[in-house]
C-alpha positions in Angstrom: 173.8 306.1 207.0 175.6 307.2 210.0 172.6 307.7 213.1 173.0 310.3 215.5 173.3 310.3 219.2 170.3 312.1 220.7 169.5 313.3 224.9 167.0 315.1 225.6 165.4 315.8 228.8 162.4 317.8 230.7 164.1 319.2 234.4 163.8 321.4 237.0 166.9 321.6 238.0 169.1 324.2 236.3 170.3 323.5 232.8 174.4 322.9 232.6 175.0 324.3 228.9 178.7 323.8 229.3 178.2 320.4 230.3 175.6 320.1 227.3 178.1 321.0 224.9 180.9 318.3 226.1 178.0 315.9 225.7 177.2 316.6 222.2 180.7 317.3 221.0 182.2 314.9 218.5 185.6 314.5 216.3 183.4 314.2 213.3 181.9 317.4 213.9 183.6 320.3 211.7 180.5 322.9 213.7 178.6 322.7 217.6 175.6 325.3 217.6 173.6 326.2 220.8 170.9 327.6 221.1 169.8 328.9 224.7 166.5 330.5 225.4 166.8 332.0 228.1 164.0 334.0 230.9 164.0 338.2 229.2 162.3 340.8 231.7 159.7 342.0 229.3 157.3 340.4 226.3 154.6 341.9 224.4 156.3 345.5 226.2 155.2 344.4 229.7 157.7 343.8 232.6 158.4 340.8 233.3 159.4 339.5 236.7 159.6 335.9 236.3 157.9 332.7 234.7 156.3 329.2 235.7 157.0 326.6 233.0 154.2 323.4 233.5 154.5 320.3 231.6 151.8 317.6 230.8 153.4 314.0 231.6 154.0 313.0 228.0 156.5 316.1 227.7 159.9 313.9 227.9 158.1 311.4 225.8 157.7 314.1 223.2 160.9 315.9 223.7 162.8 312.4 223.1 160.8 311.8 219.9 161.2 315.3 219.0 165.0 314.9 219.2 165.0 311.9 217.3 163.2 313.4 214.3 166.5 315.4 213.9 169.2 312.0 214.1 169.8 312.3 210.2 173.1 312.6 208.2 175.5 315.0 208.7 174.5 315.5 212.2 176.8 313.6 214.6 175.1 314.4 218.0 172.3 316.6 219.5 171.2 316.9 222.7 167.7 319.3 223.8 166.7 319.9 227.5 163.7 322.1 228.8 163.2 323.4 232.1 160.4 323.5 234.0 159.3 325.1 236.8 159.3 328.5 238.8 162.3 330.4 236.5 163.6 333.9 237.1 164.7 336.6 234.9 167.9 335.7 233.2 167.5 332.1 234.2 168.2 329.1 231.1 164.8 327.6 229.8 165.5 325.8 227.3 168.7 324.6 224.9 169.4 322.8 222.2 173.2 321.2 221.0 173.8 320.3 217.6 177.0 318.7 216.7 177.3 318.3 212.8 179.6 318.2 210.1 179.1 321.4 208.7 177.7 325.0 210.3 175.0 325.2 207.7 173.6 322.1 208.5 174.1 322.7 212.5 172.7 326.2 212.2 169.6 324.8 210.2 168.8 321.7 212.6 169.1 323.6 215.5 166.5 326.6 214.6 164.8 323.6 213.2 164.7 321.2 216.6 163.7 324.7 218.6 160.6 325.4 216.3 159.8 322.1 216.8 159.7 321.6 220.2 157.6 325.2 220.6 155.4 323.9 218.2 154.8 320.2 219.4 156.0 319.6 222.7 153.3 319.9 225.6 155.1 322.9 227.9 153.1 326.1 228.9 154.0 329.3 230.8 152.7 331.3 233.5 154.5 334.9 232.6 153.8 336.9 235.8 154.3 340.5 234.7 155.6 343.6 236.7 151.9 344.7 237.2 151.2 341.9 238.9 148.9 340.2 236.4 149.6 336.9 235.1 149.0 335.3 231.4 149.3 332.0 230.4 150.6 330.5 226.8 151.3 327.9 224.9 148.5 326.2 226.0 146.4 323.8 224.5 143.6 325.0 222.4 141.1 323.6 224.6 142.5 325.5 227.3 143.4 328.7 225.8 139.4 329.2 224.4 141.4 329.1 220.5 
């Protein structure tokens, strides 16, 4: 079984995605996908004027063993980095670089490795919306009264 190559990190320095992809590129891949989320100015059909990603401590821990869930064969390299952080409209939040063998199975991992790391790893936001208000999510349930 060939094992891939994983990086992941938690920042808050600006994500390089061009860099990203070098990193994860490999001869042995036939397909690179990238994802990029990146900062929109509205949500739930509020404005939105920027957003405050917080992470607990045990986010890089997560994000590594996130990452490493998806090290399987077929995929050659992958690399996943979150920013955190005051982000601005139009500003990279989070991507995720799969090098694999074949585009199915890179299309597939990656929309697989970013559910994964909404759904598991501990980063919220702080949307702070054109009105002024702010709302948190992707909180806890303990913290989010659910």
């Amino acid at each position: 079984m060939i094992v891939a190559a994983v990086f992941s990190d938690v920042t808050t320095a600006p994500i390089d995605v061009a860099a990203l992809e070098r990193r994860v590129r490999s001869d042995r891949a036939g397909a690179v996908v990238t994802f990029t989320g990146v900062v929109r100015d509205h949500d739930g059909g509020r404005g939105v004027t920027r957003i405050r990603y917080e992470a607990h401590p045990s986010a890089p821990a997560v994000l590594a063993g996130v990452a490493g869930e998806f090290a399987r064969e077929g995929v050659h390299t992958l690399a996943v980095v979150h920013r955190v952080g005051l982000l601005e409209v139009g500003d990279v939040a989070l991507v995720a670089v799969v090098a694999a063998s074949h585009r199915e199975e890179a299309f597939r991992c990656v929309s697989d490795l970013v559910d994964r790391v909404k759904e598991v790893v501990p980063v919220w936001k702080n949307q702070e919306f054109t009105d002024g208000t702010t709302e948190w999510t992707g909180l806890p349930g303990s913290l989010s009264g659910g």
